[in-house]
C-alpha atoms as one frame of an Amber mdcrd trajectory, in Angstrom:
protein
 128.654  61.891  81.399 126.004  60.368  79.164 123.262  62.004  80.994 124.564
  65.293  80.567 125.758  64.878  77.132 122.119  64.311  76.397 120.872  66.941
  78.914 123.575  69.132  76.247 121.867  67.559  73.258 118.671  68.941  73.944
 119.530  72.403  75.264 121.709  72.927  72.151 118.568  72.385  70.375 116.787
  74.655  71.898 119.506  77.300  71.416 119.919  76.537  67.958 116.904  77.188
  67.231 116.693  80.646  68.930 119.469  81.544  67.385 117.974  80.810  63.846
 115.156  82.893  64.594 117.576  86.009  65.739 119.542  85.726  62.667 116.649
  85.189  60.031 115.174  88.537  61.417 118.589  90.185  61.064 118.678  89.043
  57.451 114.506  89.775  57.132 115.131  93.166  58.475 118.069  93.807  55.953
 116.787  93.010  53.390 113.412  95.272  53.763 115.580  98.025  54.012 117.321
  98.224  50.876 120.365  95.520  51.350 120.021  92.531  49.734 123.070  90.435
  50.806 122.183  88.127  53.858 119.369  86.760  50.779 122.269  86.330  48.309
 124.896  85.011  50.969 121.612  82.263  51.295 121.176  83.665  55.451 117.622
  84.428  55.068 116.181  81.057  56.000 115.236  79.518  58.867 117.273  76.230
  57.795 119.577  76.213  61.192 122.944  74.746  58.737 123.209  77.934  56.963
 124.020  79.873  60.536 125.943  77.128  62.859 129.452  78.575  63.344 131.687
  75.759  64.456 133.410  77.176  67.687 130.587  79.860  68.498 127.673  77.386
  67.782 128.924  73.955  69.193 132.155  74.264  70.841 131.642  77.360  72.747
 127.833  75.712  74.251 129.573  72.362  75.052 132.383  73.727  77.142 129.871
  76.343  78.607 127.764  73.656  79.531 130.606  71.134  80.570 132.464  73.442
  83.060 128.968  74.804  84.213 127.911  70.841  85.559 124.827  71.305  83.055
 123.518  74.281  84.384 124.616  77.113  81.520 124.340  76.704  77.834 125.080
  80.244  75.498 126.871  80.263  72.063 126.171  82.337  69.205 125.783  81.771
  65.177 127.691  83.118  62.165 126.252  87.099  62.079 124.074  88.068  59.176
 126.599  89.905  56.590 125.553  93.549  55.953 126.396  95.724  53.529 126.387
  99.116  55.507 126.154 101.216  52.420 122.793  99.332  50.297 120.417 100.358
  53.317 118.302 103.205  52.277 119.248 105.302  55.552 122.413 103.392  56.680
 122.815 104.647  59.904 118.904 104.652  61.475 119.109 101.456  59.391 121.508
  99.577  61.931 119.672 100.186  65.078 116.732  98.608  63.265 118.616  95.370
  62.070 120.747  95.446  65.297 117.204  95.531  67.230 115.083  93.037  64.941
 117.154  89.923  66.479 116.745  90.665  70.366 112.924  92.018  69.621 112.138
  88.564  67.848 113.499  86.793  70.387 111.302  88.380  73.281 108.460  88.355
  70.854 109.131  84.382  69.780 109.693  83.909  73.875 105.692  85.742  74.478
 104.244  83.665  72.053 105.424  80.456  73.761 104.496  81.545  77.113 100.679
  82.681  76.186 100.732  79.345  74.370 101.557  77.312  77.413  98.971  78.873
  79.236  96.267  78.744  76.554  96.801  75.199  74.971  96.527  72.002  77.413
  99.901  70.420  76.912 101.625  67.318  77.943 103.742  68.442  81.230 107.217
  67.357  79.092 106.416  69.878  75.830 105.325  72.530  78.816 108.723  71.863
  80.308 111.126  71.672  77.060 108.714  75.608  75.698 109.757  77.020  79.443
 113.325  75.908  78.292 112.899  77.552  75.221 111.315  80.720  76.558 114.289
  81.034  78.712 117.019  80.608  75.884 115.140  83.344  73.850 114.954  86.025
  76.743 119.152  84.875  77.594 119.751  85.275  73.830 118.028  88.775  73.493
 119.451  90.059  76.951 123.068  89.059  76.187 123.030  90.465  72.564 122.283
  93.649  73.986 124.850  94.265  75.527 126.929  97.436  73.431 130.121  95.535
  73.040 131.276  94.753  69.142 130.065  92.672  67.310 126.981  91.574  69.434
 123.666  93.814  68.346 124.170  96.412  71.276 126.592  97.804  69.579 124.754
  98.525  66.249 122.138 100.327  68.217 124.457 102.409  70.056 127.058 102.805
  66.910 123.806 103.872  65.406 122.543 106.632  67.411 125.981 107.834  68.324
 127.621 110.804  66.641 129.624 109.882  63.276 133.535 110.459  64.466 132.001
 108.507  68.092 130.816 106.005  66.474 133.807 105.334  64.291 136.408 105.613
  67.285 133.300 102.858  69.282 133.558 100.439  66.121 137.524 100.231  66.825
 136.886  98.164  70.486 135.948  95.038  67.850 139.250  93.784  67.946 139.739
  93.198  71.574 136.134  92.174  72.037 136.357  88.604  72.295 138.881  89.411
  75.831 136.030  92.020  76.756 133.497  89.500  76.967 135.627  87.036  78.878
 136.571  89.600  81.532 132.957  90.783  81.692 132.194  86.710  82.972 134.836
  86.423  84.212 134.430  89.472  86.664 131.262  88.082  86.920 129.149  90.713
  85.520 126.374  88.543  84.179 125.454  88.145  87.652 124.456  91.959  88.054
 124.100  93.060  84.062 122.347  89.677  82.464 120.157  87.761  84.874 118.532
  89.774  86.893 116.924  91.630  83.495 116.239  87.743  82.451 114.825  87.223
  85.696 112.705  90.199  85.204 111.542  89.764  81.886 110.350  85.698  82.716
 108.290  86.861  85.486 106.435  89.495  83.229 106.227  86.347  80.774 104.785
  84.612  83.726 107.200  81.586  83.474
């Protein structure tokens, strides 16, 4: 139990701080176009504290990880508050925010693996940036998935027709069960991984 409380330890690091990155750019992206309040509701920083959610960030990831023997860590942070009606063209302006988190996760994940492959490095920091690479690609896989409130569904929201889109946004209430019956009926195994898989062996890792 120690060993895998520590094994837990370091993976939630690792998540944590992919997470931080996905929600900065959420706030970043924002906040370029025209809305103001992830800066004011102090979410654009890269200081993990301000975006832990107590069951999403830590309870969720240890009973993940518990009930998976070590093998799965996910959770998810506090999402960056947006003010639909300060962006400058609210509705393209979704799909960009809704984008920004997954796309800085790929692009945080490419950087480590050309780094690992152009820096020597000691064979434990290769091994803990493959780990990291990994939690990045999960991260931006799983959020795209178009069910409320993860960032799928601001791209689709986005680029659906207004009356749709309104009648799409109303699924946020049972979304929680969605996603439970979506693992539970085992549809990571055929929607999630094998685009992970994909996307590590284009990252070479």
């Amino acid at each position: 139990m120690i060993s895998l409380l520590l094994a837990f330890g370091l993976s939630f690091g690792l998540l944590v701080i992919a997470m931080t990155v996905h929600e900065f750019a959420h706030g970043w992206v924002a906040f370029k176009l025209g809305d103001p309040t992830a800066k004011y509701s102090g979410r654009l920083t890269l200081n993990p504290l301000a975006h832990i959610d107590l069951f999403w960030t830590f309870i969720l990831p240890l009973l993940l990880f518990v009930s998976s023997g070590g093998r799965f860590v996910f959770g998810a942070a506090k999402p960056v508050p947006v003010n639909y009606w300060a962006l400058k063209n609210p509705k393209r302006d979704m799909v960009l925010i809704g984008a920004s988190g997954p796309a800085v996760n790929f692009i945080f994940a490419a950087i480590l693996a050309v780094t690992i492959r152009v820096i020597p490095l000691p064979l434990i920091a290769v091994s803990l940036i493959i780990n990291l690479i990994a939690i990045n690609v999960v991260l931006g896989v799983f959020n795209l998935i178009p069910i409320p409130p993860l960032d799928g569904s601001r791209i689709l929201m986005g680029l659906l027709p207004e009356p749709l889109a309104s009648s799409y946004a109303g699924i946020e209430a049972y979304s929680f069960i969605i996603l439970l019956a979506l693992i539970w009926l085992g549809a990571l195994n055929w929607l999630v991984w094998p685009l992970v898989e994909l996307i590590l062996r284009l990252l070479g890792v």
